[in-house]
Residue, then its C-alpha position, 0 to 999 in steps of 0.5 A: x865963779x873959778x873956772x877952768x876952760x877946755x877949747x882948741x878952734x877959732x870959735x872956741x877962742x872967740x868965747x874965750x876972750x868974752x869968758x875972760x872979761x866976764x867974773x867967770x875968767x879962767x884960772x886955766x886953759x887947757x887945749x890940744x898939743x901944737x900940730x903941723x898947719x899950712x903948706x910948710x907943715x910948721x908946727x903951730x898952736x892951736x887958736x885957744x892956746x895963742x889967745x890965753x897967751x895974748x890974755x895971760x892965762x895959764x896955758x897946759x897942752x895934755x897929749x890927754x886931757x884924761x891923763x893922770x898928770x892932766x888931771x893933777x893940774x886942773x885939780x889943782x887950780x880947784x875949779x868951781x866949774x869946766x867950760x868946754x867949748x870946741x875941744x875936739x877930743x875925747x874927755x872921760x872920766x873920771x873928769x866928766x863926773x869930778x866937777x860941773x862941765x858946761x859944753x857950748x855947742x853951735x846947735x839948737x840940741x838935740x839937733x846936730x850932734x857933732x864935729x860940724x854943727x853950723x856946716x851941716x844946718x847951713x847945708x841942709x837949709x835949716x831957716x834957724x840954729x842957735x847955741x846950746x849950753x849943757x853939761x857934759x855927758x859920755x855921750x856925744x852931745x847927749x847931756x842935759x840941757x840948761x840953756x839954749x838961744x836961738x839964731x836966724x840962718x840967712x839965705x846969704x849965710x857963709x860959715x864965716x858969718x854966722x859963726x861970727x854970730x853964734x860966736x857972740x850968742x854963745x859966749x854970752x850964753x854961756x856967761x849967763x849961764x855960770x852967772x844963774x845955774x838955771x836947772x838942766x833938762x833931758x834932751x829928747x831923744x827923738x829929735x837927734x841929727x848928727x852932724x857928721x865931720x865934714x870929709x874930702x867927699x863933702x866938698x866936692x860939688x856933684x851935679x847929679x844933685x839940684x843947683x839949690x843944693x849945692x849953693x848951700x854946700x858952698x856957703x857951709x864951707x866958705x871960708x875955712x874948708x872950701x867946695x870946689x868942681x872937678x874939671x875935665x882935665x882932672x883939676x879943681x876949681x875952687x869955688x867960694x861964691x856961687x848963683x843959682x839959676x834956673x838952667x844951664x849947660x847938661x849935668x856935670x858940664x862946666x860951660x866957659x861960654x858966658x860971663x862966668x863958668x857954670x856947671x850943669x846940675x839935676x835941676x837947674x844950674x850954679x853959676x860960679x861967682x867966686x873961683x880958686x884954680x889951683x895955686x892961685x888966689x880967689x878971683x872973680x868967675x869973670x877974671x878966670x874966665x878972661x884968663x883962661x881964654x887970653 
């Protein structure tokens, strides 16, 4: 099937290279402009553009997606389908009703909707999530579905692996479903979670909530966003790898006086297992402990 694909992350790039191997190739992509990335703000492309360079498709990066000149060059490659995955912005018509539109979404839909599907579900200690197929809608996450597969939730899961998984589970999804064009079926309505963008505030570690809690939260951002605990003295601590335990020191104190610090939360304690000070790179709890003791 001629296709034409809509992505911008990292995830969106891993279906992409699958997509690329299957009959179902790309004729076009068609992602975000160049953005300033890192702490020397350099403009860079985003993960999709560099991986359809590296694959030798033609690449467009629209200021919009829904511009007349954008819509001018899908339509002229004359795609049988548009496969969307991790675009991250607004399509509209008359785009979403001039060809067939499959968006892969990370989720078992109706359940989380949204920018941050597999951080939300990791968060919220959901023991499954999956992939979705469905066709694009104005709505967000709304359509219809045609296919869905399902994933096992790890209690040792970070983001980093189970995208890696869902990443797999997606692209081969998404070529089964080019490859049968099964039916398509209403989302029920009463089963919808929104899976909202993950914030400043979501990254913070607070200790009026259970150790159990926040464990997940530090899995669900690891390794591309990172939680971390403020300190007393107003900085923060990274934190890529933590323990629950039974107790520890009172809510909201961080203790330096075992192996590894640990802050004191609700119920029980987090001891942290793997630490970033600020400028520095990931260590161990026990080397931030030897250093800020020495």
């Amino acid at each position: 099937m001629r296709t034409v694909y809509l992505g911008t992350s990292e995830f969106a790039a891993a279906v992409l290279r699958r997509l690329a191997q299957s009959p179902h190739r790309p004729v076009l992509v068609v992602t975000r402009p160049d953005r300033p990335r890192g702490r020397g703000r350099k403009l860079a492309s985003p993960p999709v553009a560099d991986t359809a360079r590296e694959l030798g498709i033609a690449v467009e990066q629209p200021a919009s997606v829904n511009d007349d000149a954008a819509l001018r060059t899908i339509q002229a490659v004359a795609p049988e389908a548009v496969c969307v995955c991790a675009f991250g912005a607004l399509i509209t018509e008359p785009l979403l009703s001039r060809y067939e539109m499959l968006n892969l979404h990370p989720s078992l839909l109706p359940r989380w909707r949204g920018a941050a599907p597999i951080e939300r579900a990791i968060m919220a200690g959901d023991e499954r999530t999956g992939v979705s197929i469905m066709r694009l809608a104005a709505g967000l996450d709304s359509g219809p579905v045609c296919a869905q597969a399902v994933e096992p939730i790890g209690p040792e899961d970070t983001y980093g692996s189970l995208a890696a998984r869902l990443e797999v589970l997606g692209a081969d999804l998404l070529v089964r479903t080019l490859d049968l064009t099964p039916p398509c079926v209403e989302q029920d309505e009463a089963g919808v979670t929104y899976a909202a963008k993950i914030e400043t505030g979501d990254r913070e570690l607070d200790p009026s909530l259970p150790a159990v809690e926040l464990e997940r939260v530090v899995r669900a951002l690891t390794p591309h966003i990172g939680a971390y605990v403020a300190l007393g003295d107003g900085t923060r601590l990274g934190v890529s790898a933590a323990r629950v335990l039974d107790d520890g020191p009172a809510p909201g104190v961080v203790s330096f006086e075992g192996a590894r610090p640990v802050l004191g939360c609700a119920q029980g304690a987090l001891e942290l297992v793997t630490v970033q000070p600020p400028g520095r790179r990931p260590m161990s709890g026990e080397d931030y402990l030897r250093g800020r003791r020495s």
